[in-house]
matplotlib code that plots the C-alpha trace (Angstrom):
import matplotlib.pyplot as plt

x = [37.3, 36.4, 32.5, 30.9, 28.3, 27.3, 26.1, 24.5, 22.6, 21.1, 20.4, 18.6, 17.0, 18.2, 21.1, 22.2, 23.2, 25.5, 27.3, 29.5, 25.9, 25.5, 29.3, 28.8, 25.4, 26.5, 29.5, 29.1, 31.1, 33.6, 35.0, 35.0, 36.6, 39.5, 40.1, 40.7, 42.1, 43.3, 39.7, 39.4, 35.5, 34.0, 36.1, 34.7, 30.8, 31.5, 32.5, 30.0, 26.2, 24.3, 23.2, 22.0, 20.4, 18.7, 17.3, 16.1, 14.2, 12.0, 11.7, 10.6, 8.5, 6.5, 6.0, 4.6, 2.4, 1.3, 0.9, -1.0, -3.2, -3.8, -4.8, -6.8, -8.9, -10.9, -8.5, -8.2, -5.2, -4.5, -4.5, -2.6, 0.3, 0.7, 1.2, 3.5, 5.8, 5.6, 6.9, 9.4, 10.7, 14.3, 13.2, 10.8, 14.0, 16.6, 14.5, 14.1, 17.5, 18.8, 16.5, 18.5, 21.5, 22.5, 25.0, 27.7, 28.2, 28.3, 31.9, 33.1, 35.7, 37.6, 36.3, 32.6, 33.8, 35.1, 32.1, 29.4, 28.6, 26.9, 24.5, 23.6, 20.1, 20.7, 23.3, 21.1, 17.8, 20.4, 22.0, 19.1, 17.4, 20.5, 20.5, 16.7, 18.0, 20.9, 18.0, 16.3, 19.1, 20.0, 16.5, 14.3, 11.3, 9.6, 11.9, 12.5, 9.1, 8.3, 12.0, 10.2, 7.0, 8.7, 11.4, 8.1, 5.6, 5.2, 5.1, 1.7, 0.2, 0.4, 0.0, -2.7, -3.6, -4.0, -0.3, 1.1, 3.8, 1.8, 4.6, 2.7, 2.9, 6.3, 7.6, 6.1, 6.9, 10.9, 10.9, 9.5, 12.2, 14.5, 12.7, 11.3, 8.5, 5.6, 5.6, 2.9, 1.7, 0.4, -1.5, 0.5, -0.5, -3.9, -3.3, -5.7, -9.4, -11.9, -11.9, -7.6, -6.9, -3.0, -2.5, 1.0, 1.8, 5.0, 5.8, 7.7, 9.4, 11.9, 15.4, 13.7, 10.8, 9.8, 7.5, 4.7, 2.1, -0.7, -4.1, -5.7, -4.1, -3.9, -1.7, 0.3, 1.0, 1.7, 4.5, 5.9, 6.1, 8.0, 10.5, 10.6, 11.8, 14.8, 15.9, 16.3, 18.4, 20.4, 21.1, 22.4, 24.6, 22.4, 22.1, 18.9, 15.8, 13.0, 12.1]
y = [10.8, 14.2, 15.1, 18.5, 18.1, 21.5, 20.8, 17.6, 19.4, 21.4, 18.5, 17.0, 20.5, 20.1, 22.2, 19.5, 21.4, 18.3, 17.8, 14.7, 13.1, 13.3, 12.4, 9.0, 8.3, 8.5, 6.2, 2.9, -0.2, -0.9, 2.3, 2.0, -1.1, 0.4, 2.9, 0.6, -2.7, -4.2, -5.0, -2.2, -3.6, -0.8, 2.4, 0.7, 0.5, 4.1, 5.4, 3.6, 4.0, 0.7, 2.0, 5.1, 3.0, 0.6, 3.8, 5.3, 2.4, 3.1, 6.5, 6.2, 3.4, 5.7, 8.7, 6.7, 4.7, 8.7, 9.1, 6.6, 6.7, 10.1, 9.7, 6.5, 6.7, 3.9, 1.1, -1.8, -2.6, -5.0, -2.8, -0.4, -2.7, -3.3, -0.2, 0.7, -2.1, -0.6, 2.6, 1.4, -1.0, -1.0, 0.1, 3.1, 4.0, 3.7, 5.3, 8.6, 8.7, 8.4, 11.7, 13.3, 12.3, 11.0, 8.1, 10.9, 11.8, 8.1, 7.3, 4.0, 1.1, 1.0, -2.3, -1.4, 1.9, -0.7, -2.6, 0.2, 0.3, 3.4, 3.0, -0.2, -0.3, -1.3, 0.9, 3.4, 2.4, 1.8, 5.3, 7.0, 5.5, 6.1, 10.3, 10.2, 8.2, 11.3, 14.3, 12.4, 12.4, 15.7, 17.6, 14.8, 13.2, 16.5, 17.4, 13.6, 13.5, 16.7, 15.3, 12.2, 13.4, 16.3, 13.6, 11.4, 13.8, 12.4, 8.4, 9.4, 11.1, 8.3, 5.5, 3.5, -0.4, -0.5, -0.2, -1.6, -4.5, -8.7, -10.0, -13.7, -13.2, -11.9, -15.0, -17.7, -16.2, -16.1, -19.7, -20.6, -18.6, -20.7, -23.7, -24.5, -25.4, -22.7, -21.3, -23.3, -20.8, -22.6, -20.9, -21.9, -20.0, -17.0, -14.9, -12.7, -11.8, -12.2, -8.5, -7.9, -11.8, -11.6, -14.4, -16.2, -17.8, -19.7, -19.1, -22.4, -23.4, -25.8, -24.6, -22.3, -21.0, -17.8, -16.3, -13.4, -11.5, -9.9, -8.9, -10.8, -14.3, -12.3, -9.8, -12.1, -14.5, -11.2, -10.2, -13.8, -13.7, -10.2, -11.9, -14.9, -12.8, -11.0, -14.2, -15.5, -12.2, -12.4, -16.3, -14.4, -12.0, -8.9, -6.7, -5.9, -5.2, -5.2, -5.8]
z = [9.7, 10.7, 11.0, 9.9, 13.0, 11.7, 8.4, 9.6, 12.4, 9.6, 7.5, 10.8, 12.0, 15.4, 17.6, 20.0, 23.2, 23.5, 20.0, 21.7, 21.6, 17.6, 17.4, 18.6, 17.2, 13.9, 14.8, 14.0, 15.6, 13.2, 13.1, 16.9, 17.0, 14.4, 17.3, 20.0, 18.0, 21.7, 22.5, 25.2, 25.2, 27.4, 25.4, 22.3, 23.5, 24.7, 21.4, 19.0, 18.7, 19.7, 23.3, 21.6, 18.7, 21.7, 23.2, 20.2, 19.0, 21.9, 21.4, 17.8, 18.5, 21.2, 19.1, 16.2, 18.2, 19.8, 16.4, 14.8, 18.3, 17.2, 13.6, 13.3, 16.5, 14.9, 14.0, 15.4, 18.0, 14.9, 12.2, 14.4, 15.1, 11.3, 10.5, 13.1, 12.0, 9.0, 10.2, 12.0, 10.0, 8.5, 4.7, 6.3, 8.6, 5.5, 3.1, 5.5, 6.5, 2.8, 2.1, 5.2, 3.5, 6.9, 5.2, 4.5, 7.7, 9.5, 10.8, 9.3, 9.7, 6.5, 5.8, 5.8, 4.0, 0.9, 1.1, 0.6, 4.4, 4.6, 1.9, 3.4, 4.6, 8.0, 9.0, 7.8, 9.9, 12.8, 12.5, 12.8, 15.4, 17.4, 16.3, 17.7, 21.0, 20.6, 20.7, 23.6, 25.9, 25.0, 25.4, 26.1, 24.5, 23.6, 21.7, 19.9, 19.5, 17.5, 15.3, 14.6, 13.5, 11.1, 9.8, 9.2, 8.5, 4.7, 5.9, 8.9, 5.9, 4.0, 6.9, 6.1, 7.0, 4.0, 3.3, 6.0, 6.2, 6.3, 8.1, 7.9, 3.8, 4.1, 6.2, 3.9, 1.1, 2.0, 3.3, 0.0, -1.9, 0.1, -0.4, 3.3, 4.1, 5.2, 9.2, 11.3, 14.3, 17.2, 20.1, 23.7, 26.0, 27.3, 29.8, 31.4, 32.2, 29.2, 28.5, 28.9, 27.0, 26.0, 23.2, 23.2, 19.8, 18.0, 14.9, 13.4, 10.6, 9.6, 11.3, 14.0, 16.5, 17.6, 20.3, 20.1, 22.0, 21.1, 22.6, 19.6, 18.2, 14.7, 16.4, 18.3, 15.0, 13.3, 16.1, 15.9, 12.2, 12.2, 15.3, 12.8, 10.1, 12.2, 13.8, 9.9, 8.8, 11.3, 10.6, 7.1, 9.1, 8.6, 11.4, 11.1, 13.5, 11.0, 7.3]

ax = plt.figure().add_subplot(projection="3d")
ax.plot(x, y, z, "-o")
ax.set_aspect("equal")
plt.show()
């Protein structure tokens, strides 16, 4: 399918000097794998979006971090880290790129066209992480930056901790709707000097464990829980990074 990189530059408010870079960040693999059905492995990575998405996950996560560093000079690191998961979650990502209308410009396979792909939530969260990796390569984080904070100008006014993502209430509460058993989270390793500790916690539950980090063990059960969650959507087929 042809793209109108036009109109979707003035649906995103940004000229790329480099339109081949917004080309392939709204393509998604199975449109790319339609191209090349030979498995021509390295044409097909070069033609979808996934590096650009890997790169703009960073990106994003940076600026709201700036952000959030910015705003709530007296939060916790704890309170902090829940709301940027929050932010950056899948549903925060879906819900802003479904008011940039960005789904009618993603390039589909025909079976992901038939199934309602770009509506999808994750394809949505993906695609526009991989147009803000697109702006940073083509004018660097500057430029990504000041994208991510107009895109997201509504969700920092409204950012509290307040309103933030519990990814511990989250996790229990989807193992019990699958009826499993609750997550136990079990402290394995400190690292560090008294005043820089680094907690190390597993999240586990009946068919899995997960790893997290934190400089609190609140934090660090909190990171596990959210890893937790991915590794079980993923287990469903979802392609997903965050709730």
């Amino acid at each position: 399918m042809a793209i109108n990189l036009a109109n979707l530059e003035r649906r995103l408010g940004y000229t790329f000097q480099n339109p081949a870079l917004l080309e392939r960040a709204v393509t998604h693999r199975s449109w790319a794998f339609e191209q090349m059905p030979f498995g021509e492995d390295a044409e097909v990575r070069r033609l979808q979006n996934e590096s650009l998405e890997f790169v703009g996950d960073s990106v994003l996560g940076l600026a709201v971090a700036e952000q959030l560093y910015t705003r709530h000079p007296e939060s916790s690191e704890g309170d902090l880290t829940l709301m940027k998961h929050h932010l950056v979650s899948t549903g925060t990502l879906a819900k802003i790129a479904s008011e940039l209308n960005l789904g009618k410009y993603i390039r589909v396979g025909r079976g992901e066209e038939k199934t309602g792909g770009r509506r999808k939530q994750a394809m949505l969260a993906d695609t526009l992480e991989a147009v803000i990796g697109a702006i940073f390569f083509d004018t660097g984080y500057i430029s990504a930056r000041a994208f991510v904070n107009r895109i997201y100008a509504g969700e920092f006014r409204d950012a509290t901790p307040k309103t933030s993502i519990d990814f511990k209430t989250l996790l229990q509460e989807t193992l019990q709707a699958e009826k499993r058993s609750a997550p136990s989270y079990n402290v394995v390793k400190i690292d560090g000097p008294p005043h820089e500790r680094e907690f190390f916690v597993e999240a586990v539950w009946e068919t899995g464990k997960v790893s997290g980090k934190g400089t609190s063990i609140k934090a660090a059960e909190m990171m596990a829980a959210n890893l937790a969650l991915k590794e079980l959507n993923k287990r469903r087929g979802q392609n997903v990074k965050d709730l």
